[in-house]
C-alpha positions in Angstrom: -42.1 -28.2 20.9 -40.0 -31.2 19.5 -36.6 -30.6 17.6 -36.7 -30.9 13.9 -34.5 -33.2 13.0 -32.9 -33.0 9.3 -30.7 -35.1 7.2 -28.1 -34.4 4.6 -27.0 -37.0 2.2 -23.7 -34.9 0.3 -24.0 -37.0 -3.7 -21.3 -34.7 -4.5 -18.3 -32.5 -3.1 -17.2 -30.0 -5.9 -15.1 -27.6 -3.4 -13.8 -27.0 0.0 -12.3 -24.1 1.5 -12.0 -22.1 5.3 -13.9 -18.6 5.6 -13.8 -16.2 8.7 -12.5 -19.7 10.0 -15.7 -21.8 9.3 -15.7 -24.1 6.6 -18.0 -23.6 2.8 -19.0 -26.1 1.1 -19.8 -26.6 -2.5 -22.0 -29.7 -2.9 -24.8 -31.4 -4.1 -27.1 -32.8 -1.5 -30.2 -33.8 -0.3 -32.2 -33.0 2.7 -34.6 -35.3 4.2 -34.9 -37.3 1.4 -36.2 -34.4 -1.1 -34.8 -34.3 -4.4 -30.9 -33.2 -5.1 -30.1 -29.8 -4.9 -26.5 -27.8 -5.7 -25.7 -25.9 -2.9 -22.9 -23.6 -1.4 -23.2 -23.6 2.8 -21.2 -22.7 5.7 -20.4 -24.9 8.6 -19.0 -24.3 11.7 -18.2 -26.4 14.9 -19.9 -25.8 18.0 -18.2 -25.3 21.5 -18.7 -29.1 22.2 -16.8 -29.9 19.0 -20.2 -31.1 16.7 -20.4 -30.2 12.8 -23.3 -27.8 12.4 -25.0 -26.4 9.0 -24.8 -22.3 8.7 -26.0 -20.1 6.5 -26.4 -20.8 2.3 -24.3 -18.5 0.5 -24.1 -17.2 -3.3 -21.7 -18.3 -5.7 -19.0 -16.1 -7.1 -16.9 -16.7 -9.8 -14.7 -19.2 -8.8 -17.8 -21.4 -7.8 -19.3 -20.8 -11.4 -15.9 -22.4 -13.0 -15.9 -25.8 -10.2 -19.2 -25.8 -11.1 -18.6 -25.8 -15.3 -15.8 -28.0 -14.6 -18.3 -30.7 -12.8 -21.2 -29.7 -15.1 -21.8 -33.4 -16.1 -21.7 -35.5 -12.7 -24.0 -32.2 -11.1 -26.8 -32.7 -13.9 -26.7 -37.0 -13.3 -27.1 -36.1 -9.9 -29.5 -33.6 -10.1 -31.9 -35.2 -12.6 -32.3 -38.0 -10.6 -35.6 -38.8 -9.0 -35.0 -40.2 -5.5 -38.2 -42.2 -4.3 -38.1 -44.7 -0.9 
């Protein structure tokens, strides 16, 4: 069975921060050329030191304010149609 390959194209990095030591991301992104999504993920590093996707996660509080804060650039981004 062939590998799924996926891309991620960050429009947006809102927030940053280290968790049970992997890093959480909050971001606006889009996958394989799909339309613009706000997302919070997990990523960790593997043991041959490569960047790899983990889990979504929920927001919490702290999210909800970054996330009012950035309200304006997140709906630009998010309204957007993206056609190639």
């Amino acid at each position: 069975m062939a590998e799924k390959k996926f891309t991620c194209e960050v429009l947006l990095a809102i927030d940053e921060q280290i968790s049970r030591g992997n890093m959480v991301r909050l971001q606006v992104v889009r996958w394989n050329k799909y339309a613009p999504v706000l997302e919070k993920r997990e990523f960790y590093t593997s043991k041959d030191g490569e960047e790899k996707t983990g889990k979504a996660k929920g927001f919490n509080h702290e999210d909800l304010q970054l996330i009012v804060d950035s309200l304006d650039k997140i709906q630009k981004l998010l309204e957007k149609e993206f056609k190639d």
